[in-house]
N, C-alpha and C positions, 0 to 999 in steps of 0.2 A: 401213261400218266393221266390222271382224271381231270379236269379241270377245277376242283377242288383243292389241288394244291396252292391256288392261287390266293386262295382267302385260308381260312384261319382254322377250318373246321378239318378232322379227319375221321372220315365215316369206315366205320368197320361191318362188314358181315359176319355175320356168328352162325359160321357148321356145326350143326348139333346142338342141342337143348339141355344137356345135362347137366348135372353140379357144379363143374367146373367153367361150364360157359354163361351160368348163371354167377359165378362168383368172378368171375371176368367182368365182364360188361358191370355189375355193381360195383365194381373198384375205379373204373372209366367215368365213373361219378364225382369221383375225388379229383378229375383233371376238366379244367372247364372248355379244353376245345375237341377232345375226343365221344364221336356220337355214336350208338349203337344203333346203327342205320337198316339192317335188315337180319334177319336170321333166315335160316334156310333147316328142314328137319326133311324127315322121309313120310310124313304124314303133314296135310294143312293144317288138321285140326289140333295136333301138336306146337305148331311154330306158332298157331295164331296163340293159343293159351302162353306160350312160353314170352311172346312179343307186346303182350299187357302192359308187362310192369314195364316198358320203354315207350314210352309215349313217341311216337314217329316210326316207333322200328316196323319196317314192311315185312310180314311171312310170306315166306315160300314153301310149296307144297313138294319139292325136291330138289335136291344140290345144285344142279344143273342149272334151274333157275336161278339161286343165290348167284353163282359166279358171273352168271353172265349178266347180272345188275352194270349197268355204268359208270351206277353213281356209288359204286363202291371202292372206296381207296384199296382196303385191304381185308384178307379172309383170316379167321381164328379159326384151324381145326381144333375141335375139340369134341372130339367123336372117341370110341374104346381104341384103345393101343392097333388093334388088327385095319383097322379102317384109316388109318392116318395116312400110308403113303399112298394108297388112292385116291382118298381124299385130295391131300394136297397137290397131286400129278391132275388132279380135276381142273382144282383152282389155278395153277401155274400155266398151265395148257389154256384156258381161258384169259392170260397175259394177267392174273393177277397175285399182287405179295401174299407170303403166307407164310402165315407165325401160327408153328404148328407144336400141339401139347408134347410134352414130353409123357415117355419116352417118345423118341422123335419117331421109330417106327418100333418093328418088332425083331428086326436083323440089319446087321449091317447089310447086305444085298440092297434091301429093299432102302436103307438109308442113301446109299449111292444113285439107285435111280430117281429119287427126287431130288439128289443136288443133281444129276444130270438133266432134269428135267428145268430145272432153275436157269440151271445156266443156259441150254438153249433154247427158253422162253425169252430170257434177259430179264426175269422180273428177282427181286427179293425173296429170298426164304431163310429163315430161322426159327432155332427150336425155340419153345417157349420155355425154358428153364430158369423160372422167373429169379430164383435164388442169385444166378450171376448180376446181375441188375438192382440189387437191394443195397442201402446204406450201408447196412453192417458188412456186408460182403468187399464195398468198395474200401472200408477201413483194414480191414482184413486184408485186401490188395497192398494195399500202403505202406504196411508192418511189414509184409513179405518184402516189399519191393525197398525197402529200406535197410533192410540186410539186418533191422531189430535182433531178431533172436537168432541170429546166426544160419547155420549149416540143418537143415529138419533133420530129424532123426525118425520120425513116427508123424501118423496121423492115425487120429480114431473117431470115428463118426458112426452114430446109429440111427438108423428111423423103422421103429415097432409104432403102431397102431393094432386096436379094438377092433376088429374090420368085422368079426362073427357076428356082432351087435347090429351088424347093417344088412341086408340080406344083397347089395347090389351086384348083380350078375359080373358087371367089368374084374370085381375082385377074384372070383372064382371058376368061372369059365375056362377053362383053355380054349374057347371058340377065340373069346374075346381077348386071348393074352394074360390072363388071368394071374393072381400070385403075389409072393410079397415083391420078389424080384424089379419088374418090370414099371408096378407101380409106385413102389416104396424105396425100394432099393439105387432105383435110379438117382437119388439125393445123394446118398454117400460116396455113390461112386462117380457122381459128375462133381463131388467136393474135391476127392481123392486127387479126379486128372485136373481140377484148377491150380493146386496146391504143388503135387509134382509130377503131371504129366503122366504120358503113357509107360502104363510098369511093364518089367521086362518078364516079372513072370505072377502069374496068378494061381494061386492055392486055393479051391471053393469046394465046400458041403453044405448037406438043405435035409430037411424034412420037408415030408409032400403032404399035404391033404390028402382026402378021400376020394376027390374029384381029379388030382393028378398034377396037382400046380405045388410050387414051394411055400410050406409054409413061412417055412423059415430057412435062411440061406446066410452063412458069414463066409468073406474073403478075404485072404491077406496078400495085398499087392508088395509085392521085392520091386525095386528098381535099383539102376545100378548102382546108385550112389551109395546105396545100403541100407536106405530108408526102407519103413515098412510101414502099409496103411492097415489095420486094421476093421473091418467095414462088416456092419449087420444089420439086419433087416425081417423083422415079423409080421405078421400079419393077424397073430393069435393074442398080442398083450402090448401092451402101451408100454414104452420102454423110458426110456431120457430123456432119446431126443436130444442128446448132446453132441457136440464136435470140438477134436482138442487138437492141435498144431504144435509138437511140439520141439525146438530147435536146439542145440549146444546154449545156447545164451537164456534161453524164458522160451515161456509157451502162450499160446494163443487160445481161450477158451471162449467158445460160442456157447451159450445160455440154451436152453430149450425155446423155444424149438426151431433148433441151431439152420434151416434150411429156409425161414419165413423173418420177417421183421421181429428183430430179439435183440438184448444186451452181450456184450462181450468184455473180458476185459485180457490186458496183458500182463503177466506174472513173470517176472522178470525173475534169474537164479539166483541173484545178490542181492534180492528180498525187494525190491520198486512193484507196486502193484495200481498198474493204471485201469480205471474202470468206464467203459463206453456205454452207460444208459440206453436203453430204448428209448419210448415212448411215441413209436408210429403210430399212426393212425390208419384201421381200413385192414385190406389182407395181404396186400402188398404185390400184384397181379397189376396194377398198373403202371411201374414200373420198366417192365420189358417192353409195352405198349410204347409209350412213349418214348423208349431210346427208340423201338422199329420207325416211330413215323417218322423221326425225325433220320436215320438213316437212309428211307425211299428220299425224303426230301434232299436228301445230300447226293441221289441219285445211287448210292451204295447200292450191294446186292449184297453182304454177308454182316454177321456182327462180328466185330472186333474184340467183343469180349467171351464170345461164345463163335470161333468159323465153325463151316460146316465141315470140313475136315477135323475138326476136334471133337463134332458131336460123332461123329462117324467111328473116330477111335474111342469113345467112350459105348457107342453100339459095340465096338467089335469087343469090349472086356464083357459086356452084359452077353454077348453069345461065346467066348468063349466061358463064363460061369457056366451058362445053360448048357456046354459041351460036359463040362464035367460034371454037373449033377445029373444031367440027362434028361433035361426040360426040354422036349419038344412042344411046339404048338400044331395044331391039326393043321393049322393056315401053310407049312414047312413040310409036310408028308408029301 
């Protein structure tokens, strides 16, 4: 523990400079005691350019220097899908927390060795799957947990994105873990196991790119109850974006874009139709921030709304999809 626990402030290090660690730390804006205290990149002259827009935040010129900061509470991996459980085996082995992007890694294997890495560090780790941590999500909890719409019978949840539009390497790569799968796909299918858990059997086909990654990939999870999910994922066309829950009694519909701060409402079968507004503010990324500090502060090591044994079986449905379409990555040869 830092001695920053003591006062009021909780200083983060930021692995990796990319989109997503830049739309992190911007959302850390919206909470007045979380600071973006240092970044760390594989180049200085990257961290320093990336460490601008935070007025205080220190570059570092490689990881190794980030982690081993003092005055860092806690590390954001946010590096490409391939580099995650090094990464965070970095940070953790250096005794510090680590709230790390989803997908949490690239395999379960490699997801096991960082909760064993955690654990016999003694420090926190968590996936960053900001979605379980958001408003709408915890209403959504509430409906379920109230037995509202009964017995589920189905879930169906999409997430396609324009990605061709973007030339960025992490999408397309198989170096980098590349695809709709891994990037995209992991929404619907860490909605799937919130909603009901680990399915007992997984149905999965995909189209590939040119370059060897799925374009496109739908699953439908059976569990025993009889329920069935539904679950797609693109990477060539902007889809919905929707998520539907729905039960013997009414269903649960998430607004687009069903995985980030959005509307929802409950549709009840004997015609009641209650409607739960948005109107958040920001991207919604600091949310998970703030449950993590405040779990290190509680001395935690796991999240309660996401353990690492659930992110784990949410890794093992994403490899066995990749089993049966036959998504290897070079990083698994």
């Amino acid at each position: 523990m830092s001695e920053h626990h003591t006062g009021l402030e909780f200083r983060w290090g930021i692995l990796g400079t990319g989109g997503i660690a830049t739309a992190f730390a911007r959302d850390l804006l919206y909470l007045n005691n979380h600071i973006v205290a240092a970044v760390g990149s594989r180049s200085i002259t990257s961290a320093e350019d990336w460490s601008m827009e935070f007025p205080g935040c220190r570059a570092y010129g490689s990881y190794q220097e980030l982690v081993n900061d003092p005055n860092i509470d806690a590390i954001y991996v946010a590096t490409p899908h391939t580099f995650h459980a090094a990464h965070s085996i970095l940070a953790l082995g250096a005794g510090k927390p680590v709230l790390c992007e989803k997908p949490f890694a690239v395999n379960a294997p490699e997801a096991r060795s960082m909760r064993d890495t955690a654990q016999s560090s003694d420090v926190a780790l968590m996936e960053a799957m900001w979605t379980r941590y958001l408003p709408h999500i915890s209403k959504v909890r509430e409906i379920l947990a109230a037995g509202t719409i009964g017995t589920i019978i189905a879930v169906e949840a999409d997430h396609g994105q324009r990605l061709a539009d973007f030339a960025n390497p992490r999408h397309w790569e198989p170096e980098l873990g590349g695809g709709a799968l891994l990037d995209l796909g992991i929404y619907p299918i860490s909605f799937a196991h919130l909603v009901l858990g680990v399915p007992q059997k997984i149905t999965a086909r995909a189209s590939f790119t040119d370059k060897g990654v799925d374009a496109q990939t739908t699953a439908i999870f059976s569990y025993k109850s009889g329920a069935q999910a539904i679950l797609s994922t693109t990477l060539s066309a902007q889809t919905a974006n929707r998520a539907t829950i729905t039960g013997e009694l009414g269903r649960i519909e998430i607004d687009s874009v069903f995985y980030s701060p959005t509307s929802l409402r409950l549709v009840m079968h004997d015609g009641p139709i209650t409607e739960y507004p948005g109107g958040y503010q920001g991207h919604g990324l600091r949310e998970e921030a703030e449950y993590f500090s405040q779990l290190i502060q509680r001395g935690e090591k796991e999240s309660s709304l996401l353990s690492l044994d659930e992110t784990i079986q949410i890794m093992e449905s994403l490899d066995e999809i990749r089993r049966q379409i036959g998504l290897i990555y070079p990083s698994e040869k």
